[in-house]
C-alpha positions, 0 to 999 in steps of 0.5 A, a space after each residue: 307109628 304104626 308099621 306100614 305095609 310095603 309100597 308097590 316100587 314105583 316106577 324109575 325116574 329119569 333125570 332128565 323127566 319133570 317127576 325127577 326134577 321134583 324130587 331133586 328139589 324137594 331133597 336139595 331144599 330138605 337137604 339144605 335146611 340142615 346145611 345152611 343152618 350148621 354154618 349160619 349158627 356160628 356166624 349168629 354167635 356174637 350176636 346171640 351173645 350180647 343179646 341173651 347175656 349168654 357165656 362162652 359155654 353156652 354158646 358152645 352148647 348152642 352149636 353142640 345141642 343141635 349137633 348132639 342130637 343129630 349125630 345120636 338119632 341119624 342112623 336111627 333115622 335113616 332106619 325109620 325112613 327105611 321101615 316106615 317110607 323114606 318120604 314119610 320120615 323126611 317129611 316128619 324131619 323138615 316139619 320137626 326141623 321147622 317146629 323147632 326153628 320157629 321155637 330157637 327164633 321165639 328163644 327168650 334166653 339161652 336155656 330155651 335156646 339150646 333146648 330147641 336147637 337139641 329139638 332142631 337136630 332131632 328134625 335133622 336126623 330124620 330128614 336127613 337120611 332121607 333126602 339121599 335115600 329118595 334119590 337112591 331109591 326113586 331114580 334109574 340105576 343109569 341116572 342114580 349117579 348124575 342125580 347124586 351129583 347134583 343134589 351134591 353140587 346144588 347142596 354145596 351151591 346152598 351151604 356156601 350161600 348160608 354165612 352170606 346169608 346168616 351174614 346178612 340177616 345177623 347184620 341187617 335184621 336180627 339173629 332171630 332171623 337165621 332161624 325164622 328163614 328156615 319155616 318158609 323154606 320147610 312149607 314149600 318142602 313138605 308141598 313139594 313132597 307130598 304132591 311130586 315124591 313117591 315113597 318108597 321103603 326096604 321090605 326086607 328092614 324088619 325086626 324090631 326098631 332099635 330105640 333102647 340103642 339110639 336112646 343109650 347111644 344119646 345119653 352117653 354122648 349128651 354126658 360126656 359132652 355135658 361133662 367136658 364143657 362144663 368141667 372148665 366153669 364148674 370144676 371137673 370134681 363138682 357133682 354135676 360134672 363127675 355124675 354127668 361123666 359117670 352116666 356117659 360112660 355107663 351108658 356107653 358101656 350099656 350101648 356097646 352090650 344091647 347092640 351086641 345082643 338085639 336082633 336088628 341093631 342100630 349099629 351092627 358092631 360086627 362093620 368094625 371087624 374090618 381093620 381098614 374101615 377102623 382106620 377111616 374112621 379113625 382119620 374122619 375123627 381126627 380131621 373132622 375133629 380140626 375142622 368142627 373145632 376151627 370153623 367154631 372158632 374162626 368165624 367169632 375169632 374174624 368178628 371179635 377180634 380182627 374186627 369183620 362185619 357179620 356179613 364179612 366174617 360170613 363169606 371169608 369162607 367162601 373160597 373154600 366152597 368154590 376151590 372145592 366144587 372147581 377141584 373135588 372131581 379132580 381129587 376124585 379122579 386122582 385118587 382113583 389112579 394113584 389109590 386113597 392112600 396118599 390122598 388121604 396122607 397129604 389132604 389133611 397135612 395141607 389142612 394143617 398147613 391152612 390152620 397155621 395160616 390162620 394164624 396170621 389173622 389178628 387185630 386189624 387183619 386184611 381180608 385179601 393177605 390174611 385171611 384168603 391164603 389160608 382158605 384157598 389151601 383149605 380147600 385145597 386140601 380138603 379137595 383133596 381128602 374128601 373123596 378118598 376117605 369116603 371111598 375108602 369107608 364104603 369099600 371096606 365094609 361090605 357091600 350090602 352094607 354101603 348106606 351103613 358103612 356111610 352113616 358110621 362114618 357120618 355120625 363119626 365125624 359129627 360127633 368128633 366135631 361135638 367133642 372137639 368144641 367141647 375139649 379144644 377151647 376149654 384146653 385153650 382158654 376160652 371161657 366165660 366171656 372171652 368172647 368179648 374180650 379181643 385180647 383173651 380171644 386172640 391168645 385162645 384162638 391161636 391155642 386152638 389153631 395149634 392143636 387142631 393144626 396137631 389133629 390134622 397131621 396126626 390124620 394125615 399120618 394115620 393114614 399113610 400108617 394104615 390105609 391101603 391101596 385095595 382092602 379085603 371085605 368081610 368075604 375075603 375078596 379084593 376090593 380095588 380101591 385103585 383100579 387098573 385102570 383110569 375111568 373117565 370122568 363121565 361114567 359117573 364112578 366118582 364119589 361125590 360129596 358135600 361141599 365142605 360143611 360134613 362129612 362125605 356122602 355115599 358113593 353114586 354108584 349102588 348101596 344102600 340109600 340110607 347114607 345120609 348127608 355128609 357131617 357137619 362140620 359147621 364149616 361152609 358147607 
């Protein structure tokens, strides 16, 4: 792709303007492209399952391909978009993103599946980024941070209705079907673009692109990850196991060398300096770690074992969307008062706390006293989390480094969930096709529960041992993460973030419009 030369700045919108209103569509729908396929995907399991004879791994290679990808390109896409137009990287993502839906409904068996679910998160990463970034960079700064609020509430208002509606397809039509919906949906956004978004770049984003970083990034995610899901089947001394592992770590170690020495890293290694902005990422592996594992399993756990229709086990978590968009502004502003500290100790204990809950879900479970008790307490807790762990991430680091410091903390938390389904279920169990074995599925689940119930708690005390109230930045000032004072609601100060299906998003005050969308999390976002 040739460089582009600089876009004339067009001129400001406001929020309130017909040409604002279009580019609020047009990143709500690109932007929930990608929401509403990481939660429908777990709901299609089972049904993908019986259909392509697939096991237990590949099913687990089904969410973590897409994942994979997405969390090894987003920061390089969010840099494309930067370089070469954020509205042209966007458009390219939502049109990749829909090749590849149209390729994972036409999948004749699981191989041709997971190949084109690693494409669709490809298209992921590109568009992503974007759909922030042209709200960031194409509103007024006095309408930057209701546009942000509400491309984060209708992008929340779009996740929840994703396992519905995978749900619905799933049980009335075909699986195939929650990947079809997806290429209507790109064709009205790629119009909506073309015509009503202006484009925009960063003229100061120059050197050359880092593709030997995003590259060496991939393949030491992609081995480890083959290596860990693998391992359980195939044994963790066969040779395609050992040598995936040995490539991994080989191509980690190389990452770590070419971002230290490139000129224009993808990953400027130096963000890391800042104690406490390893500590929030810290506890966003952690937590999201729980999280990718559980909302994997939980949504297979309701239909193979406690009996849910697909459309039943798709809305059991809607609830938490709804507690969250009620509470999340709340959480925000306590935060505000009291500091992030405890916030982000007691969030994730009453996530834990939500887990074992879960545990009361077996044969023959009652949606309304076993399954709505521990939803509604997650979405407590997450309420209360979200929101302080993205600010504490993008006050840490400096900031001219916001939209940086927000995709770090972005890919941090995609790729704990990626981890996650590969180790915990192995560690658990779950394998071959206990998947269609209620009894065996049960005694695994219940496994998983526990340790994801261990990760939450050991977040939640990282935390409290780490994370503190005011931080210095990289120039020794001090940064108030709990100012002197209450600031009303209305100033639009808060941190907004995405329902629950990622990680946090950036704040809606100033940064950098890279910051993409929040982690999947495959939960119902």
């Amino acid at each position: 792709m040739p460089h582009a030369a600089p876009a004339t700045t067009p001129e400001p919108l406001r929020f309130s303007s017909t040409a604002g209103r279009w580019v609020l569509l047009a990143s709500i729908l690109g932007s929930g492209l990608a929401g509403i396929d990481a939660t429908v995907v777990n709901v299609a399991l089972p049904a993908i399952g019986a259909d392509t004879g697939a096991d237990f791994a590949a099913l687990q290679w089904t969410v973590t391909a897409y994942t994979l990808t997405l969390a090894s390109f987003i920061l390089l896409g969010g840099a494309l978009g930067d370089r070469f137009g954020r509205r042209r990287i966007f458009v390219v993502g939502v049109v990749w993103f829909a090749v590849a839906s149209l390729l994972c409904g036409l999948a004749p068996n699981a191989p041709a599946l997971i190949a084109a679910r690693a494409l669709q998160g490809v298209g992921g990463a590109l568009l992503t980024p974007g759909s922030l970034a042209m709200i960031q960079a194409s509103f007024a700064p006095a309408d930057r941070a209701r546009a942000i609020g509400a491309w984060s509430g209708l992008g929340g208002v779009a996740t929840a209705i994703g396992p519905f509606l995978g749900g619905w397809l799933v049980q009335y039509a075909s699986w195939r079907w929650v990947f079809f919906i997806n290429v209507p949906l790109a064709a009205a956004v790629v119009v909506i673009s073309q015509r009503h978004v202006p484009e925009t770049r960063d003229p100061t984003a120059t050197g050359r692109t880092d593709l030997a970083g995003a590259a060496l990034g991939a393949l030491a995610l992609a081995g480890t990850t083959y290596a860990l899901i693998e391992a359980p089947g195939r044994g963790a001394a066969s040779v395609p196991v050992l040598a995936a592992g040995v490539v991994g770590i080989a191509a980690a170690l190389a990452f770590v060398a070419v971002e230290r020495r490139t000129a224009s890293p993808m990953l400027p290694l130096g963000i890391f300096a800042s104690r406490q902005f390893s500590a929030a990422n810290g506890v966003t592996f952690a937590v999201y770690a729980a999280f990718g594992a559980i909302f994997f399993l939980l949504v297979v756990h309701l239909q193979v074992v406690a009996g849910f229709s697909p459309i039943a086990a798709g809305t059991a978590m809607l609830p938490i969307t709804v507690v969250m968009l009620a509470l999340s502004a709340r959480g925000g502003a306590l935060a505000t008062r009291i500091g992030p500290r405890l916030p982000m100790a007691g969030g994730p204990l009453v996530c834990a706390g939500a887990v074992l809950l879960m545990l009361r879900i077996g044969p023959g479970a009652d949606y309304v006293t076993d399954v709505l008790p521990s939803v509604l307490v997650f979405g407590l807790g997450l309420s209360l989390m979200v929101a302080p762990l993205t600010a504490t991430a993008l006050a840490s680091a400096d900031a001219q480094h916001a939209g940086l410091a927000s995709g770090v903390n972005n890919a941090v938390a995609r790729a704990a969930g990626l981890v996650a389904i590969a180790v915990i279920p192995a560690a658990a169990g779950l394998g071959g096709d206990s998947y269609t074995d209620p009894a065996a599925f049960d005694a695994g689940f219940r496994t998983s529960a526990v340790v994801c119930a261990v990760l939450l708690v050991a977040g939640g005390l990282l935390a409290a041992a780490t994370i503190r109230d005011d931080v210095l930045d990289d120039d020794g000032d001090t940064q108030q993460l709990r100012p002197p004072a209450p600031r009303p609601a209305s100033d639009g100060a808060h941190l907004r973030h995405c329902a629950v299906d990622g990680t946090p998003l950036a704040g809606a005050r100033g940064g950098d419009a890279r910051s993409p969308e929040p982690p999947a999390v495959d939960a119902p976002r």
